[in-house]
Structure formats: structure tokens, C-alpha cells
C-alpha positions in Angstrom: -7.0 -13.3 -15.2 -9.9 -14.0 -13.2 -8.8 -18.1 -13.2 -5.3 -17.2 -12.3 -6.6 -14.8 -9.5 -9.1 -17.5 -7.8 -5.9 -20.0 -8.1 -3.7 -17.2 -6.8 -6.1 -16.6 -3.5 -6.7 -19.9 -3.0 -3.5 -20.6 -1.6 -2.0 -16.6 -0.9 -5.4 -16.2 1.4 -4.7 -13.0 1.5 -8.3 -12.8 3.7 -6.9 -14.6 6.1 -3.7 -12.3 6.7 -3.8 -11.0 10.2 -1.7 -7.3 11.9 0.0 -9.7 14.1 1.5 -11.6 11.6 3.0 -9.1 9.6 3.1 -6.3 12.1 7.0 -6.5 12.3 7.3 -5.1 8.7 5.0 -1.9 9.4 7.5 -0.9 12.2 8.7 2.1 10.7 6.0 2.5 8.7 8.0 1.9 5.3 4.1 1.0 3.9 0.8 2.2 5.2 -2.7 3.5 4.7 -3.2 7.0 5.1 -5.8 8.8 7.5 -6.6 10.7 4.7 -8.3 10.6 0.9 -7.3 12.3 -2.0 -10.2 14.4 -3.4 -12.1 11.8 -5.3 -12.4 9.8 -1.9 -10.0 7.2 -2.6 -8.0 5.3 0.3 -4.5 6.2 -0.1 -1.1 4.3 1.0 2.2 6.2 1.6 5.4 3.8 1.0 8.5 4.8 1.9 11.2 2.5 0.3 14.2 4.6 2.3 12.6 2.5 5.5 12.8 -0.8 4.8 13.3 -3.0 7.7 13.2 -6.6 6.8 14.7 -8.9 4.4 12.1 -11.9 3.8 10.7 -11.0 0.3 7.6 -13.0 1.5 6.7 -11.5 4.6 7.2 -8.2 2.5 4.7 -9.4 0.4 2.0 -10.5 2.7 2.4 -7.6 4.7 1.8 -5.6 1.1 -1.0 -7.7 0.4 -2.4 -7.4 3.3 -2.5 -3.6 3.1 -4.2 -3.2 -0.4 -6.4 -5.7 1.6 -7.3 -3.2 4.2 -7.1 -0.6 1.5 -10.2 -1.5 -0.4 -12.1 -2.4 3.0 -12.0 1.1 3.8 -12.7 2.6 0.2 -16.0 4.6 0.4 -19.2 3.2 -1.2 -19.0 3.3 -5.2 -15.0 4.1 -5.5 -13.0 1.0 -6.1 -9.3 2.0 -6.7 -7.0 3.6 -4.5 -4.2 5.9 -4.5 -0.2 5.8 -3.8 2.6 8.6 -2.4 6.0 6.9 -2.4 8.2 9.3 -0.4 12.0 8.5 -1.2 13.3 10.6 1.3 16.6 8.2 3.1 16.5 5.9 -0.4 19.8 5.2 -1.6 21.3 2.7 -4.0 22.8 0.6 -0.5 18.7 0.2 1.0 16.6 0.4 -2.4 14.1 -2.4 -3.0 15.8 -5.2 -4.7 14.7 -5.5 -8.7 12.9 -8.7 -7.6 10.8 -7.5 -4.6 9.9 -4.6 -7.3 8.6 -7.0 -9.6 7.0 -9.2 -7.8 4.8 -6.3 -6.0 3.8 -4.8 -9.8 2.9 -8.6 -10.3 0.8 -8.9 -7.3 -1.0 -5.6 -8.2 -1.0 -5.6 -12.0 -2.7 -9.4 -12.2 -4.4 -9.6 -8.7 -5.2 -6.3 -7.9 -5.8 -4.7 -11.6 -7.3 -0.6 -12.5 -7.2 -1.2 -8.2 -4.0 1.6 -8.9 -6.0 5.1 -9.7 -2.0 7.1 -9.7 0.7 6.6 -8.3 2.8 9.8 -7.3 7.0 9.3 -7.0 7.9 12.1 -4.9 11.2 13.6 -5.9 12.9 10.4 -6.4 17.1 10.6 -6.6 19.3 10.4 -9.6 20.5 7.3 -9.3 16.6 6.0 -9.2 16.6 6.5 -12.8 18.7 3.7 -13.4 16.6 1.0 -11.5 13.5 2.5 -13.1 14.5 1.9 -16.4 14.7 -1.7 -15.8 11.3 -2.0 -13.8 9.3 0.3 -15.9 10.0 -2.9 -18.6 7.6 -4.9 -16.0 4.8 -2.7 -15.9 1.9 -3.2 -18.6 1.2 0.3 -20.7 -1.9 1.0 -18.7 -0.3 0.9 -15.4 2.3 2.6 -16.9 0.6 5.7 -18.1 -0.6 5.8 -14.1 3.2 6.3 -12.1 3.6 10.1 -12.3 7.2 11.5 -11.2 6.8 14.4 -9.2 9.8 17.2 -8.8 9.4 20.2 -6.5 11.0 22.5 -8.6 8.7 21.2 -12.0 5.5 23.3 -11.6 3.3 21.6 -13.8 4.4 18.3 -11.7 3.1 19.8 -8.6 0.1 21.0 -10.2 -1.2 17.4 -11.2 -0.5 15.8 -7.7 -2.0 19.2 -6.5 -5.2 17.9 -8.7 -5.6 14.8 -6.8 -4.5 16.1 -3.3 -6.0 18.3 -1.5 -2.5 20.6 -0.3 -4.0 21.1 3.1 -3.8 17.0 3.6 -1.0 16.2 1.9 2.0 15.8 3.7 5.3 18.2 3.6 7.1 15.6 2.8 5.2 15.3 -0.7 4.9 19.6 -0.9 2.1 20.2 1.3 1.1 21.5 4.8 0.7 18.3 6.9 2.5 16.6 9.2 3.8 13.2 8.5 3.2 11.3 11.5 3.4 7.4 11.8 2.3 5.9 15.2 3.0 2.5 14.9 1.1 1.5 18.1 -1.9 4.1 17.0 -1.7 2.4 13.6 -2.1 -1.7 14.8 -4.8 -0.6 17.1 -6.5 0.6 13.8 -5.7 -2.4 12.0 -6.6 -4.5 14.5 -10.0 -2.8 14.2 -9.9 -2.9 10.8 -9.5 -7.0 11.1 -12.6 -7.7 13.2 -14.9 -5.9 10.6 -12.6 -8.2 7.5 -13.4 -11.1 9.5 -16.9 -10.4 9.8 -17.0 -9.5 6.0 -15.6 -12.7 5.2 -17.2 -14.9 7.9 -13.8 -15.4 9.6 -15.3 -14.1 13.4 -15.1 -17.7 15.0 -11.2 -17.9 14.0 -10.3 -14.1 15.2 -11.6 -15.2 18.0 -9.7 -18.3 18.7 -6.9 -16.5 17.7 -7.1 -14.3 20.9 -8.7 -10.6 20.9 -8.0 -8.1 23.1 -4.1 -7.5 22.6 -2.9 -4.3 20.9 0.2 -3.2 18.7 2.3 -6.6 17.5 0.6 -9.0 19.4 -2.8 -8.5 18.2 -4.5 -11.4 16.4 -6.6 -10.1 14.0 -8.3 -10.9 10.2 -7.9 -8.8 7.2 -9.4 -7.7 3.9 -10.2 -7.8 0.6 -12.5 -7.8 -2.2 -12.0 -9.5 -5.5 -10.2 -7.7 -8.3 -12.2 -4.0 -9.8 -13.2 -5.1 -13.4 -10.8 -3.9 -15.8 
């Protein structure tokens, strides 16, 4: 796994990722890293499949990469996995991510990324999702499997186990709790952007940030991002 990673970054560079260049997918804010932690102190990304925005499957994918990247640059000292909320609230059959995007984004995390995933909470999830679960759940190993928790607002002892890892004062109504969901896109490239000069200094990528022209803010920035090779299984 380790081979077929190195091959894998070698020519994804997922290091070398910058905001600007996949900024146009976090317009709505369909994927992003929370401002908070769940209560072991891991970073945590909200996805929103119902706000998709784009239709290149790469860009998707670097713009996902990207943010496990930035992910794991911001996980505190000693924690190396992360957590995800997937709101589906506005998902439907006629905007749901297509079976291939699905795959190839348990691909990306399962043999690039792997025990990266700590949980992975669906958030009352439609009935119609059952039927393109069935056929991704075929693509996830057992051990991720065992990790992707459905949770149902009217199940108790759902709520209770996402109440376990989620503190309800941070957790967002639209996942049962008190706060407020709020994605500023601007807000959020100016932290990336941020984010990209300390990647670039982590990987020794400063001189080409540079080059690349600091100083802008929201889409235009020109930044550097993150990441760290795969947690040991």
C-alpha cells in the first residue's frame, strides 16, 4: 500500500494543490473543514452532497484531496485521523453523487488516506439513498465499513453515539445540535489561504507560493496545501 501510495503522490501531488485552484468547487461549501473538533480533538469535515456545484470528477477530486490535505495539517499533536458529518439535507436522486465519483473518493481515502477516517456520521439520509448505498457499501473494505454510522433523529440510540463523539453544543442543527451552520466562503479561502503558507513551509514549497503571487484573498489566492503520508494501519 505504501508502494502504490508513493506512486499515487508522485504524480496526484496532492502537496502541491493550491485554494486557488480548486476554490471554484468550495463555493457552496458542498465539502469543508469544520471550525470545530469533535471531543477527542480530531479535525472534522462537513460534506454536503445536496450542494454540489461542478461536474469535472477531477477537479472534485483534487479539491477532496486537497481538503483531507488541510485536514491532517490542522490535526492536534498526537491524533492522526479525522472525522466526517455528511448533511443530506437538498440531496435527491436528480443531484446525488454519481456511483463513480463515490467510488473513486472511498478509493482515494481507503488506499491513500487509510484508519485517516475515525467515523463517519450520515445524517438522516433519504429513502431513496438506500438504494445507491447498497451498491457503494460493496466498495468499502470491512474496516471502513464498520466506521459509516447512519444517524436518524427520531432513533435514540443513533443520536446518542454521534452525541458520544460530538459535543451537542458544537454540533450543528442541521446534524441535531445547537449551532449554527454557517459557511463563509470568503472567511473560509482566507483560512485556507493561511493554511497553504504554513503547507508550503512544511513541505519546503515557500519559494513557489511565492512566485505564485501572495497577497490575494477568496478565489484568486495562490496558495500551497497539505498533507502527511498515510496513519499506519
Amino acid at each position: 500500500m505504501l508502494e502504490e501510495t508513493l506512486k499515487w503522490r508522485s504524480t496526484f501531488k496532492p502537496e502541491e494543490i493550491r485554494w486557488n485552484e480548486v476554490a471554484i468547487e468550495g463555493e457552496t461549501g458542498k465539502i469543508y473543514r469544520a471550525n470545530f473538533h469533535d471531543r477527542n480533538g480530531r479535525s472534522v469535515l462537513i460534506l454536503r452532497p445536496g450542494m454540489q456545484n461542478t461536474t469535472s470528477l477531477d477537479n472534485q477530486m483534487r479539491h477532496l484531496v486537497y481538503l483531507l490535505e488541510n485536514a491532517i495539517l490542522n490535526l492536534p499533536e498526537g491524533q492522526e485521523q479525522m472525522s466526517w458529518l455528511i448533511d443530506f439535507t437538498g440531496w435527491s436522486i436528480t443531484n446525488n453523487v454519481p456511483i463513480k465519483s463515490a467510488r473513486e473518493t472511498i478509493n482515494i481515502l481507503q488506499n491513500h488516506y487509510p484508519e485517516r477516517l475515525a467515523i463517519a456520521f450520515l445524517y438522516n439520509p433519504p429513502r431513496i439513498f438506500e438504494a445507491f448505498w447498497k451498491i457503494v457499501k460493496y466498495f468499502l473494505d470491512a474496516k471502513t465499513f464498520q466506521k459509516v454510522k447512519f444517524v436518524y433523529p427520531k432513533n435514540k440510540d443513533s443520536v446518542e453515539l454521534m452525541r458520544t463523539y460530538f459535543d451537542e453544543q458544537n454540533l450543528p442543527k442541521e446534524f441535531g445540535g445547537k449551532a449554527l451552520l454557517n459557511y463563509d466562503y470568503e472567511e473560509f479561502s482566507k483560512m485556507m489561504t493561511q493554511d497553504d503558507v504554513k503547507s508550503a513551509a512544511l513541505w519546503g514549497l515557500d519559494v513557489k507560493l511565492q512566485q505564485a503571487g501572495n497577497g490575494y484573498s477568496g478565489a484568486e489566492v495562490a496558495p500551497e496545501p497539505v498533507c502527511l503520508t498515510p496513519a499506519a494501519s
